[in-house]
C-alpha angles and dihedrals in degrees: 000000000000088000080056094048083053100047090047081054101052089045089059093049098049088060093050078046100053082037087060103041101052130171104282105242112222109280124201116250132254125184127198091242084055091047097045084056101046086051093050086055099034115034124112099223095044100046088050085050093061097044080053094048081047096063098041088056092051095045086056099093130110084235087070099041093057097254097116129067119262103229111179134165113231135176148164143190136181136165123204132191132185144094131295142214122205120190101187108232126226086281089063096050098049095033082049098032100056089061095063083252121141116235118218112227094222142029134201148168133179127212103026119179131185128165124194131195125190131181143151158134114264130189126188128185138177107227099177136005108153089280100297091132090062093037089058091049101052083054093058092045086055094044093055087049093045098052087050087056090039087054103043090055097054083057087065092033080056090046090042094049086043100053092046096053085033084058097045094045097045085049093052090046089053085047092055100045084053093039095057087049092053084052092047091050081041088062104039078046088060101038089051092051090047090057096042093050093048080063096038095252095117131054127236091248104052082056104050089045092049079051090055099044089058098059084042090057083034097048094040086051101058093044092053085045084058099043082046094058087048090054093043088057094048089048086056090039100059091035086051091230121145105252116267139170108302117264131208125280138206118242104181108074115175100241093216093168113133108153123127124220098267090050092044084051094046108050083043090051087058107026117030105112094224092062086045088056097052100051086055087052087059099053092040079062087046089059089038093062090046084051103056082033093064092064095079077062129095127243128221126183135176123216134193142177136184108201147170114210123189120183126180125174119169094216131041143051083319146027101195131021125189139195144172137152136080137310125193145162156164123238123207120203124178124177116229111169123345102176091266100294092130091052093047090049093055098044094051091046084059098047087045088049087058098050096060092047091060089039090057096042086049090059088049097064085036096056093045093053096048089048082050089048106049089033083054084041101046095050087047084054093044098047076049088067105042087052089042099053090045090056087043086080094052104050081053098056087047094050088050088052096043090050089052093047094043088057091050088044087240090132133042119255082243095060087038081061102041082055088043094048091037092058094042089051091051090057101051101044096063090046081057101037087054103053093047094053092056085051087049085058096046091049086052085048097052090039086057102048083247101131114076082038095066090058112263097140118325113228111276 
């Protein structure tokens, strides 16, 4: 009665199992080379940085950094009417006075009117202010470059991003495909020992360990299906797609890396974009230090305007005034004491200058360890694969034989199933193997500053 309750079980759970592994419709393909160009063009961090890369340009100009002359147009124009009240002052009375005249003690006048119209071309320029002109601008110059490196850093940040969730991806994919053939031999496993059981050829344990290795393959699918999806969302995620059904992806890269470890330091000594970063760091502190130095330093500035002036009062010496011609000036400023903030300036912009000199120098050995670290890492991995697909072989010829003894009941279900496992692992472990070292090679080609060399995408 208990072996039918079984049997009813299993049967339920042969038909969620054939629910849950259905014929793969035909998906459409994505390669690596495709993703890596939809991220360049779609991905969040990579389209702000070139927006970023954009207004530094525009901010590199001498105009911004003071060394042009400001030229504008102003003018004004504003009209008053009321009534006024004059009380002559000592001047009055001596200068009237001595003539024998009566002053009056109080004058007044009602309705009084006056207009006045202003208008004119000014220009003002800085001659001279320590250099600080020419230190802003410098700093400008540094910051456009900078934003290129830095974007073009955040593109092989993006490839970088992309292959790793590609790769995971693409591993989980070859999982599942082998996966769903170790089920399906689960299952004609299954179905062979019920038979054979119904006609006493088969013992009550081989099937009820042919039974437990299926929920075990089941089980294991429909995990790896659900890490599969996760890994599907973080692919769309680093290219900045919506997300959409799962392509197909490639799983056989060409690994073409053959560089050794001086080459690999070398080029990231001079190419990765973090160390470039850094040097330009350094000479951003560099412009910095001219710049708070130029404080202790005099300014001098000209100024000139070329003006019309109309004046009209109803009442007083004159009814119209008018004037038109050109103004102009120089203006002297020299800094005597200004509580110590120029020092300070100065003191601070060296330390600063030091700091990125020992930060620079920190990505340096940084960079040259991790370049050390993945190039140890990708020959392990590749030593991995060579001694995986020769064993490859072996663990075939084991799972044949296994197959032809279980069927003489020469072997237990439980060593039909270690031969069975231990296949199944092989596999997957080169297709593993093989898909992380093609995401090794990528890591030495980012570190090197190797990426966007080799053609990806140039800097636009």
């Amino acid at each position: 009665m208990n072996f039918k309750k079984t049997l009813i079980t299993l049967y339920i759970y042969l038909i969620l199992i054939a629910c849950t592994i259905q014929p793969v419709k035909a998906q459409a393909f994505l390669t690596l080379n495709e993703a890596i160009e939809a991220g360049l063009e779609y991905n969040h961090t990579v389209r702000i940085s070139s927006m970023d890369k954009e207004i530094a340009k525009n901010l590199a100009t001498r105009g911004n950094a003071g060394l042009l002359p400001i030229v504008g147009f102003a003018g004004e124009a504003g009209q008053s009417y009321g009534a006024v009240d004059l009380t002559p002052g000592s001047f009055f009375r001596d200068l009237i006075g001595g003539q024998g005249g009566q002053l009056p003690s109080e004058i007044s006048y009602n309705g009084v009117s006056s207009a006045e119209v202003n208008a004119g071309v000014s220009a003002e320029m800085v001659l001279y202010n320590g250099r600080a002109g020419e230190a802003r601008y410098r700093l400008l110059h540094i910051g456009k470059e900078a934003a290129s490196v830095q974007y073009q850093h955040k593109m092989e940040q993006t490839i970088l991003d992309i292959t790793g969730a590609y790769i995971q991806s693409a591993i989980l994919q070859e999982s599942l495909k082998l996966k769903k053939e170790m089920v399906e031999q689960s299952q004609n496993h299954y179905h062979r020992f019920e038979q054979q059981r119904r006609f006493g050829q088969a013992s009550g344990q081989q099937l009820l360990q042919a039974q437990k290795d299926l929920k075990r393959d089941s089980t294991a699918y429909r995990d790896l299906e659900q890490q599969y999806q996760n890994s599907w969302r973080e692919l769309h995620h680093a290219i900045g797609w919506d997300l959409s059904e799962p392509f197909d992806l490639e799983a056989n890269f060409p690994v073409e890396f053959r560089f050794d470890i001086h080459q690999l330091t070398e080029n990231a000594r001079k190419e990765n974009r973090v160390l470039q970063l850094a040097k330009l760091q350094t000479e951003m502190s560099d412009a910095e230090t001219d710049l708070a130095r130029s404080a202790y330093l005099p300014t001098l500035a000209a100024s000139a305007r070329y003006g019309y002036k109309y004046q009209y009062a109803s009442e007083g010496q004159f009814e119209t005034q008018e004037w038109l011609g050109v103004t102009g000036g120089l203006t002297l400023r020299v800094p005597i004491f200004q509580g110590g903030r120029s020092s300070t300036g100065v003191q601070n912009a060296r330390i600063e200058r030091r700091q990125k000199e020992i930060e620079k120098t920190r990505a340096e050995d940084q960079i040259v360890k991790n370049v050390e670290n993945v190039l140890d890492r990708f020959h392990h991995l590749k030593n991995q694969l060579e001694t995986e697909q020769t064993n490859l072989s072996v663990y075939e010829r084991n799972y044949e034989r296994a197959v032809h003894a279980n069927r003489q009941g020469l072997i237990s279900g439980i060593e039909m199933s270690h031969a069975r496992l231990s296949l199944h692992e092989s596999r997957m472990q080169i297709a593993k193997l093989s898909l992380q070292l093609k995401l090794e090679e990528t890591r030495l080609l980012y570190l090197s500053g190797g990426l966007l060399v080799l053609g990806q995408r140039p800097d636009g």
